[in-house]
C-alpha positions, 0 to 999 in steps of 0.5 A: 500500500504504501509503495503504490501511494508513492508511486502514484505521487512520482506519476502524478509529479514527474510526468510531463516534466523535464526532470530526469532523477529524483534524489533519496534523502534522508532515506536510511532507517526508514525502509528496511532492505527488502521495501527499499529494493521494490522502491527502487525497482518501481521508481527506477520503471518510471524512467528516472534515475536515484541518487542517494543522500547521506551526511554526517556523522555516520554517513552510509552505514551499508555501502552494499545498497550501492550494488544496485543497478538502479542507484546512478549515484550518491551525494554526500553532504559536508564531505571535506567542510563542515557547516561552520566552515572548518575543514573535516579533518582526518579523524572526523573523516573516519567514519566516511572511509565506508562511503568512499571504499563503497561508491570507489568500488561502483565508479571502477565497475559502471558509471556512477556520479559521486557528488560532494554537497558542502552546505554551510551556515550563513555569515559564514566566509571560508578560507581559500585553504579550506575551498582548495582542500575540498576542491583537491579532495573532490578531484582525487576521488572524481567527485562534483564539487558544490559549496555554498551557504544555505540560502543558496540553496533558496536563492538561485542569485546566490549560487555562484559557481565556486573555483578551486582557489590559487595558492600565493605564487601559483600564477607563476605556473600558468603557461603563458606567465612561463614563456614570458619569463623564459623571453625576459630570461633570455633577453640580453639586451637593454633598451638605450633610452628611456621609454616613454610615460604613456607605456606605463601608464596601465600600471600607474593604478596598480603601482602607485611608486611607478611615475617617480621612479620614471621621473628620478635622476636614474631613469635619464639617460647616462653620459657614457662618453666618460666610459670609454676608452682608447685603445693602442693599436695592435702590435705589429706581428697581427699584421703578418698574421693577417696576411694568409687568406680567408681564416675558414680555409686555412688553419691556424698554422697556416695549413690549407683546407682543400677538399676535406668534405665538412668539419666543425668551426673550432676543429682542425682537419688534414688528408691522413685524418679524412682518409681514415675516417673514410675507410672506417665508413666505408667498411661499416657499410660493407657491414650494413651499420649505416643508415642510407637515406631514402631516395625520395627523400634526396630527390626532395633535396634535390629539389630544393637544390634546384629551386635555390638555384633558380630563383636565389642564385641566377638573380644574384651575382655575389657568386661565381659562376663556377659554384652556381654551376656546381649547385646545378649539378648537384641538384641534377644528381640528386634528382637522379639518384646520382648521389647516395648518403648514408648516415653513421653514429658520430663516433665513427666521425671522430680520429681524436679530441681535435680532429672530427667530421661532420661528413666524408665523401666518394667519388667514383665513375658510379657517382658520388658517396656521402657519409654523414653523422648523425649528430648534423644538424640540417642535412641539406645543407652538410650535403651541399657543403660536402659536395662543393669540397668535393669539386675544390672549392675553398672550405670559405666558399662552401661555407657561404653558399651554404649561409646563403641556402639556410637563409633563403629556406629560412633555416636559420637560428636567430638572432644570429642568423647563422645556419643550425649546424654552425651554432651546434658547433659553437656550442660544443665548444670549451670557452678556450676553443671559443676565444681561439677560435675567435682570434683565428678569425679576427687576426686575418685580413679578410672581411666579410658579413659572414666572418662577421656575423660567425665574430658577433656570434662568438662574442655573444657566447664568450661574454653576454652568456657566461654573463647571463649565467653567473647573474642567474646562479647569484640570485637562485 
């Protein structure tokens, strides 16, 4: 009788209406099992689906009432809060480990809604370690968080969505915060002069100390006439140094680089050296421990070869005509399946601590055979500087066609505007190597962009990053 009577009230309720569940509360000590399962099955027939309420103290006494189908979910009233705004701590949440090892053992089973109903008094403000406890409890078990004071529950106005809280210096954390710190972390350069008020003028409300900082004596521009200095000139033995050709072609002892495929800046290089690591390549492709590169993939090349050549070196002039020929060439080949690369474990590139390549070369009446490491950064261009030093170009030639093709394929690293391979060389070298190298290439007499701009890149590197570095270690 009782059971017909509700299930009249649920048709008379629910019918025509929008509703979709109907929540039990307050539902324990009133039906004994074997009602409360007939109850389920009558309400569950009408479309809806339960969801059980239980609060505190003793929360769900028989957590096997959840092993019921017809259960979609439970709500748990002041879980982690209590209605005074004080967090539940660990021995006042004892009782509730029954509920959680019961509906934990549902959602791993079937789908099933887990909600935390965190009701406190009016009047009452909670403190952000409290929100964010609950938040975090919530997040860790799956559950929906609602906190609000009980007149929200009354007042739709009131029930405002509540967010899990930041903690003191957590917007540091947000992504966005992090690329700016990493783009004013790796800013090694200070604005000349002052800038102007109206770029600061948003922060004026906020920082209130702004305007008289801009206005003091120290935000004028300094007199740097008094800081600088005139220099003797240098002695007389740098001009004899400086006699003896392009630097990127000659050694610092004076040894010519003629035809030794591609090698680091910073490291030396001679023919014993080259036809060594040549035949060590050559036998461990008798063995099959190399790579070789696909043909499509050097046919892409060549392409590119041939576009560089076409729409970069014909309309400009600042090359001779017997290297644009020797890029034709090498595009047509590559285009062909005239050329075969084959890539190695760069250890197999390296005689000594001084002495290492980036790539070797074979030429036969076959075509020509390119051994490269790994380790090189850009392949494009290490096959093309390979093949020009295969042809007698001086290494500075091969050198400048190779900027010129990473900077019309636009791959180059800024703000150095160098090609990726030569900034990987720079980086693998010791400070010492660095200075050395830095003095071979000043101490010469020939003077282009590109010694220019390899001289910018190594004073960067000797002086602004151990600069840099030191500043960071002192204030970490």
């Amino acid at each position: 009788m009782c059971l017909d009577k509700i299930f009249n009230v649920l048709v008379k309720t629910f019918k025509g209406t929008a509703f979709s569940g109907v929540l039990f509360a307050e539902w324990e000590g009133r039906f004994i099992p074997a009602v409360l399962r007939q109850l389920l099955i009558l309400v569950n027939s009408l479309g809806l689906r339960i969801y059980l309420e239980t609060a505190a103290p003793d929360f769900l006494q028989d957590g096997k009432v959840l092993q019921n189908e017809a259960i979609a979910g439970l709500v748990i009233k002041n879980a982690s809060i209590m209605p005074n705004g004080e967090k539940r701590d660990y021995f006042e949440m004892t009782n509730l480990q029954k509920t959680v090892k019961a509906f934990v053992s549902e959602s791993c089973l079937r789908d099933f809604v887990v909600m935390a109903w965190e009701t406190i008094d009016d009047q009452v403000s909670l403190a952000n370690s409290v929100v964010k406890r609950s938040v975090q409890w919530c997040s860790f078990y799956s559950a929906i968080t609602w906190l609000g004071p009980k007149a929200a529950l009354t007042d739709a106005v009131l029930n405002v969505p509540v967010v899990e809280p930041l903690g003191a210096f957590e917007w540091l954390k947000d992504d966005k915060v992090m690329k700016l710190h990493d783009i004013w972390r790796g800013n090694a350069e200070v604005i000349p002069k002052p800038v102007s008020h109206e770029s600061w003028r948003p922060l004026f409300a906020l920082f209130h100390g702004i305007p008289r900082a801009l206005d003091s004596a120290e935000a004028g521009e300094a007199d740097h006439e008094q800081l600088k200095l005139a220099l003797q000139d240098p002695p007389e033995w740098t001009d004899q140094i400086g006699r003896r050709g392009n630097p990127l072609s000659v050694s610092a002892s004076g040894h010519e680089y003629n035809s030794l495929g591609c090698f680091p800046l910073g490291f030396d290089a001679s023919p014993i050296a080259f036809a060594e690591i040549l035949q060590s390549q050559h036998r461990l492709k008798g063995l099959a421990l190399l790579h070789p590169v696909a043909q499509q993939k050097l046919q892409n090349i060549g392409t590119l070869y041939r576009r560089f050549h076409e729409k970069h070196l014909t309309s400009h002039g600042s090359h001779s005509p017997q290297i644009v020929a020797a890029v034709k060439e090498l595009a047509t080949l590559a285009t062909n399946n005239f050329v075969k690369v084959h890539l190695g474990l760069d250890f197999g590139f390296r005689k000594n601590a001084e002495i290492r390549f980036w790539a070797v070369y074979q030429a036969d009446s076959e075509g020509l055979e390119i051994y490269v490491s790994k380790n090189a950064q850009g392949l494009a261009g290490t096959i093309l500087h390979t093949f020009l030093s295969s042809r007698g170009f001086p290494r500075h030639q091969c050198f400048h066609i190779e900027a010129a093709l990473a900077e019309w394929s636009r791959d180059t690293v800024e703000p150095s505007g160098l090609p990726r391979r030569w900034v990987q060389d720079i980086e693998v070298l010791t400070p010492e190597e660095r200075l050395l190298l830095l003095q071979h290439l000043s101490l010469s007499d020939a003077e282009d962009v590109l010694l220019a701009q390899l001289r910018a890149h190594l004073r960067v590197q000797l002086l602004d990053v151990p600069s840099m570095a030191q500043l960071k270690e002192l204030n970490t």
